[in-house]
C-alpha positions in Angstrom: -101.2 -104.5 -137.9 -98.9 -104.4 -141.0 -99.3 -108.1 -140.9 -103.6 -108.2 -141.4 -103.1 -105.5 -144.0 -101.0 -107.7 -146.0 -103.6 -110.7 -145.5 -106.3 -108.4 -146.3 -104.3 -107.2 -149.5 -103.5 -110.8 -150.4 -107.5 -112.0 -149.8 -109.0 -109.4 -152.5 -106.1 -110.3 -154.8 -107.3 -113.8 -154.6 -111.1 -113.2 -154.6 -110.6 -111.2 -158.0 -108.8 -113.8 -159.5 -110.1 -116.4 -158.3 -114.0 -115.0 -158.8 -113.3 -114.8 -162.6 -112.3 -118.4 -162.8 -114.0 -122.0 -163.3 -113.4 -123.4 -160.2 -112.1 -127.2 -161.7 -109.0 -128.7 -162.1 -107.1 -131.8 -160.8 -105.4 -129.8 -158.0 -107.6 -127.1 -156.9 -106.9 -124.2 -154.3 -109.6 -123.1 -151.7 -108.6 -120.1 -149.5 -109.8 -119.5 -146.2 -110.7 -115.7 -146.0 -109.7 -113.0 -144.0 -111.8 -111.7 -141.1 -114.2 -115.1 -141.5 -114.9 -115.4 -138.2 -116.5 -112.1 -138.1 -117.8 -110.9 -141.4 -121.1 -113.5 -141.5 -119.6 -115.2 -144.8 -121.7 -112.9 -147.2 -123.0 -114.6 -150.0 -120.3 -112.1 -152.5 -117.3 -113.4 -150.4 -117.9 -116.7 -148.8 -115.5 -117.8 -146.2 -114.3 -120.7 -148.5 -113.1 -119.2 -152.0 -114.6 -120.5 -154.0 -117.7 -121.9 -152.2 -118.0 -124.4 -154.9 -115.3 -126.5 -156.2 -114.6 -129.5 -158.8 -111.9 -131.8 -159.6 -111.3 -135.2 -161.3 -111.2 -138.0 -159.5 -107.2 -138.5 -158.0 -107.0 -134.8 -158.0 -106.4 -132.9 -154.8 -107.5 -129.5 -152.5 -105.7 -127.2 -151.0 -106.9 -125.0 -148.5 -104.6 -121.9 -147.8 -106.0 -120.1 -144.2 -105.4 -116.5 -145.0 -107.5 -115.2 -142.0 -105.7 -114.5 -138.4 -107.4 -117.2 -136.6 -107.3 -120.9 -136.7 -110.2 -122.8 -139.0 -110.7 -126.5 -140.5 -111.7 -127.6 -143.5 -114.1 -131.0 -142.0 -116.6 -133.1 -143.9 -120.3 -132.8 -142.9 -122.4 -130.3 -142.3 -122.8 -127.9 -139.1 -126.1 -128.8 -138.3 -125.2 -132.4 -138.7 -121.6 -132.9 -137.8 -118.6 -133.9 -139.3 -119.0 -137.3 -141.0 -115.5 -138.3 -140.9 -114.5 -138.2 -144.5 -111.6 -135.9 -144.1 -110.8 -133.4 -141.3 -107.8 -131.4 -141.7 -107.2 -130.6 -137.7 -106.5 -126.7 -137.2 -105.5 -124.6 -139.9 -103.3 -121.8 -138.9 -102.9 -118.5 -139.8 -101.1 -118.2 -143.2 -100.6 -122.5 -143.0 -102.2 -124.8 -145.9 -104.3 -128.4 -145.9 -104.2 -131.0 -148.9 -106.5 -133.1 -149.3 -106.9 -136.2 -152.0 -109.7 -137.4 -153.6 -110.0 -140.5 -155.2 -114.2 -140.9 -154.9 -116.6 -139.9 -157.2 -119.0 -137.9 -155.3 -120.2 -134.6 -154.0 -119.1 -133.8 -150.5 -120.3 -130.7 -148.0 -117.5 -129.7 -145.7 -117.6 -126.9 -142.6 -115.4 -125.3 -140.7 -116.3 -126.5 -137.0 -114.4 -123.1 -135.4 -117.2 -121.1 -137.3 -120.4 -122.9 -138.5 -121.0 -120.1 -140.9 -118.2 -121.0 -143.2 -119.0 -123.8 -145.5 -118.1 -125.4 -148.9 -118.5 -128.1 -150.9 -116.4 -130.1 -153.2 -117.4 -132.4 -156.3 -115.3 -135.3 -157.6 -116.4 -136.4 -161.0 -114.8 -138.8 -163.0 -114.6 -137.2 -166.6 -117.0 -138.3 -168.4 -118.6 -135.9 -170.8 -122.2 -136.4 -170.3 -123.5 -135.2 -166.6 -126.6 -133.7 -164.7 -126.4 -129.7 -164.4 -128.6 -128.5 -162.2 -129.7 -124.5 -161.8 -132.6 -122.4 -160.1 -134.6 -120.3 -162.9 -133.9 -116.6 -161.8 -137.1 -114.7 -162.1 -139.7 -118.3 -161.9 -140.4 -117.8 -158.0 -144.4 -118.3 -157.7 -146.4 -118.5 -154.9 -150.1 -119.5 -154.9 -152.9 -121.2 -153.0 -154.0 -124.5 -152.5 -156.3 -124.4 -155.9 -152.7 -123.3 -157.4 -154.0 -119.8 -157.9 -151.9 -116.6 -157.2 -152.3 -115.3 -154.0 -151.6 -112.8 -151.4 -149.0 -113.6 -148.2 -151.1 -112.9 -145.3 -150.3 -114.9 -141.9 -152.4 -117.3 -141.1 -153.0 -118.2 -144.9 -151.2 -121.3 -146.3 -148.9 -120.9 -149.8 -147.3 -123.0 -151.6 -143.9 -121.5 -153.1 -142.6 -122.8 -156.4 -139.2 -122.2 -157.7 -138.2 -123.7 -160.7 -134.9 -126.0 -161.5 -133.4 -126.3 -165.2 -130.9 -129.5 -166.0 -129.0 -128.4 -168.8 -127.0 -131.7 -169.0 -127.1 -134.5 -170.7 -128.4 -137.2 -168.5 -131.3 -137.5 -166.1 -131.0 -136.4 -162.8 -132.8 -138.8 -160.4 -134.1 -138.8 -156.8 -132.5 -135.3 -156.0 -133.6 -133.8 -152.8 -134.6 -130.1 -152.9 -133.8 -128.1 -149.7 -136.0 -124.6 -148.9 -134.8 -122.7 -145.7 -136.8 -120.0 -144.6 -135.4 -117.2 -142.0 -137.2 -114.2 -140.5 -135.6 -110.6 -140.4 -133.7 -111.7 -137.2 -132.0 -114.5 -139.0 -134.4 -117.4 -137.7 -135.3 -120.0 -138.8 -138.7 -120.5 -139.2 -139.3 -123.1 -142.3 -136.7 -126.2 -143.4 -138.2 -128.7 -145.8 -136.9 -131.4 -148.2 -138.3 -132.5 -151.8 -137.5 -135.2 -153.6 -137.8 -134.9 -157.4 -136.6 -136.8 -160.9 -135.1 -133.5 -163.3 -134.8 -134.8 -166.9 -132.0 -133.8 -169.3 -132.6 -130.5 -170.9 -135.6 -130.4 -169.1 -137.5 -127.8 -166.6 -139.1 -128.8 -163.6 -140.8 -126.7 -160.8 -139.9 -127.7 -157.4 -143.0 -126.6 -154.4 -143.2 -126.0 -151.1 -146.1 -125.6 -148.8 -145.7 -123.2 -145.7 -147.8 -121.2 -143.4 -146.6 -118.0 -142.4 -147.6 -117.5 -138.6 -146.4 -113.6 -138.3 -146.3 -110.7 -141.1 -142.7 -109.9 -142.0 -140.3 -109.8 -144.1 -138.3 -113.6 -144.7 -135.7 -115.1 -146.4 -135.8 -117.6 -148.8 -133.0 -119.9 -149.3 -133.0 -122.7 -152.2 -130.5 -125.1 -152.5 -130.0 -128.5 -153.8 -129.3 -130.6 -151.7 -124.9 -131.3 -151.2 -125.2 -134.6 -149.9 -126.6 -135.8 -153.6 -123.4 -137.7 -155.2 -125.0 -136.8 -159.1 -122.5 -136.1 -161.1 -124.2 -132.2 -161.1 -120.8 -129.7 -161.5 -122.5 -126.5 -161.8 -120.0 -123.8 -159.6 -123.1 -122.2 -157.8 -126.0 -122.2 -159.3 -127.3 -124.7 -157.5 -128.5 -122.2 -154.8 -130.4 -119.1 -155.0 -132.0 -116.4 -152.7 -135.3 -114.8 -152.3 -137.2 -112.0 -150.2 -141.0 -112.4 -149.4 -142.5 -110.1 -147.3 -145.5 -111.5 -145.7 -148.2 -108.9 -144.7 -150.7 -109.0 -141.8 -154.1 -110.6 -142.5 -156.2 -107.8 -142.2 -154.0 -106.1 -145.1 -154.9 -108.5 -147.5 -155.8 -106.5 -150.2 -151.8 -105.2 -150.2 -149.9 -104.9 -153.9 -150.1 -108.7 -154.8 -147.4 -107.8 -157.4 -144.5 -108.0 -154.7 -145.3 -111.8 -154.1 -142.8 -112.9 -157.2 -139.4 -112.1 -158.7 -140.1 -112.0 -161.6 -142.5 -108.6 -161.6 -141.5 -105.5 -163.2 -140.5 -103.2 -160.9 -143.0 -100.5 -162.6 -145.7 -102.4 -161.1 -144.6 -101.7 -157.4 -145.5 -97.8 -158.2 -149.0 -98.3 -156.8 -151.1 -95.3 -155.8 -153.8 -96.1 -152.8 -157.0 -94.1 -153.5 -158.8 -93.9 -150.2 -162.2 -94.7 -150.5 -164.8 -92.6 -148.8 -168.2 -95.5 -148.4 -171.5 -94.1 -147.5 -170.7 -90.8 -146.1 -169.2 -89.4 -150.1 -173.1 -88.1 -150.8 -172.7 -86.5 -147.3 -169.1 -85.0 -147.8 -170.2 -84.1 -151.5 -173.6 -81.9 -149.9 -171.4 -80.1 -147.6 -169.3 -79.0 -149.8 -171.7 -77.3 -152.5 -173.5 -76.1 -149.2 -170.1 -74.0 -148.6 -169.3 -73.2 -152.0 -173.1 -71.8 -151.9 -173.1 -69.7 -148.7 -169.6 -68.3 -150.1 -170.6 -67.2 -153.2 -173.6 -65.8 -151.6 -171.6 -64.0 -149.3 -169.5 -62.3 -151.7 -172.5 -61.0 -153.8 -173.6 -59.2 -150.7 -170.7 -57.5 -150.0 -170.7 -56.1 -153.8 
């Protein structure tokens, strides 16, 4: 017991540091968190700290397993598999892996004892000038097929746009654009790649077309793609997260306003008027009939 309290300890000590630190250097440390295997690898502590990381090419990694259980550090992807460019074997408790990279590249790695924990490491050479790509917080759009905002009904197809900034200096070409969709049980219900050119300093919205089949609320997962070897060295920013709730079809006419990120939060504070149809004139009679026969009432008694 005294033992996981001083891992424990030891992980937040490292997550505060290492949180508020650029994660680049020729030698770089990755630590393997504690309780991994069980905390689902929440996107404010992922199992590899930091998720992201970025050396010079000759530098190395170390991974440091500060958890109680074994893990690997393996290249690939756990939907994929490893694809054999380094595997450091188990990892035990309170042991370290170092890893050398001489490659110029951007490589995904997973930890094949829990699928949930994954990484990825970029090698770039030095050079000044380099792609930098980012998701634009608040440019989520989704329309339909005559590109015209829309409701999310099932049965209706959308197309989602997101938007992706490169604030480098050079053009980044042929990147794929990855959109994961997951339903409020955590399945997955949407996976789709785009391919698109992103020109330096320039903004480019990346869409999707899906069609919801149940009403719900989903998650949306952005994410350019790791196995790209650009030169992009952003830490994180390369992925983002959205909600969408999709409603049923015959509730169409719900508060379209809850379709996009980027809406004030003022405009959520709708107020549904029920509306009454043909039988108003009749409610409206029957009520000056009774305020009538009331007042009439009460002058008799007088």
């Amino acid at each position: 017991m005294q033992k996981e309290i001083i891992l424990l300890i030891v992980s937040i000590a490292v997550f505060t540091s290492v949180s508020t630190m650029p994660a680049f250097a020729s030698n770089a440390q990755v630590y393997i968190t504690n309780g991994n295997s069980t905390n689902g690898c929440p996107s404010i502590s992922p199992c590899f700290l930091p998720y992201q990381v970025t050396v010079s090419a000759g530098g190395t990694i170390t991974w440091t397993n500060l958890d109680n259980k074994t893990h690997t550090a393996t290249t690939g992807t756990s939907n994929y598999g490893p694809v054999g460019t380094f595997d450091s074997g188990m990892i035990e408790p309170g042991k370290s892996f170092t890893q050398f990279f001489g490659t110029v590249g951007k490589y995904p790695y997973y930890d094949k004892t829990n699928p949930l924990a994954t990484g990825i490491i970029i090698v770039q050479s030095g050079k000044a000038n380099h792609a930098e790509l980012a998701w634009v917080n608040g440019s989520l759009n989704i329309s339909d097929q005559f590109g015209n905002t829309t409701s999310t009904v099932s049965g209706k197809s959308i197309t989602i746009t997101k938007d992706v900034y490169n604030s480098g200096g050079i053009d980044a070409r042929s990147i794929m654009f990855r959109l994961k969709i997951t339903n409020s049980t955590n399945l997955l219900v949407y996976d789709n790649f785009i391919n698109a050119n992103i020109g330096a300093k320039q903004t480019v919205p990346i869409s999707f077309n899906w069609m919801p089949t149940k009403p719900g609320n989903y998650q949306l997962f952005f994410d350019a793609d790791p196995s790209n070897t650009i030169g992009d060295t952003n830490e994180n920013n390369d992925i983002a997260h959205n909600s969408l709730m999709i409603f049923n079809t015959t509730n169409s006419q719900i508060d379209k306003t809850k379709i996009s990120d980027n809406t004030p939060e003022s405009n959520y504070n709708a107020t549904i008027v029920p509306e009454f149809g043909q039988l108003a004139p009749i409610i409206l009679a029957a009520s000056i009939t009774s305020i009538i026969i009331l007042s009439s009432k009460r002058i008799i008694n007088r």
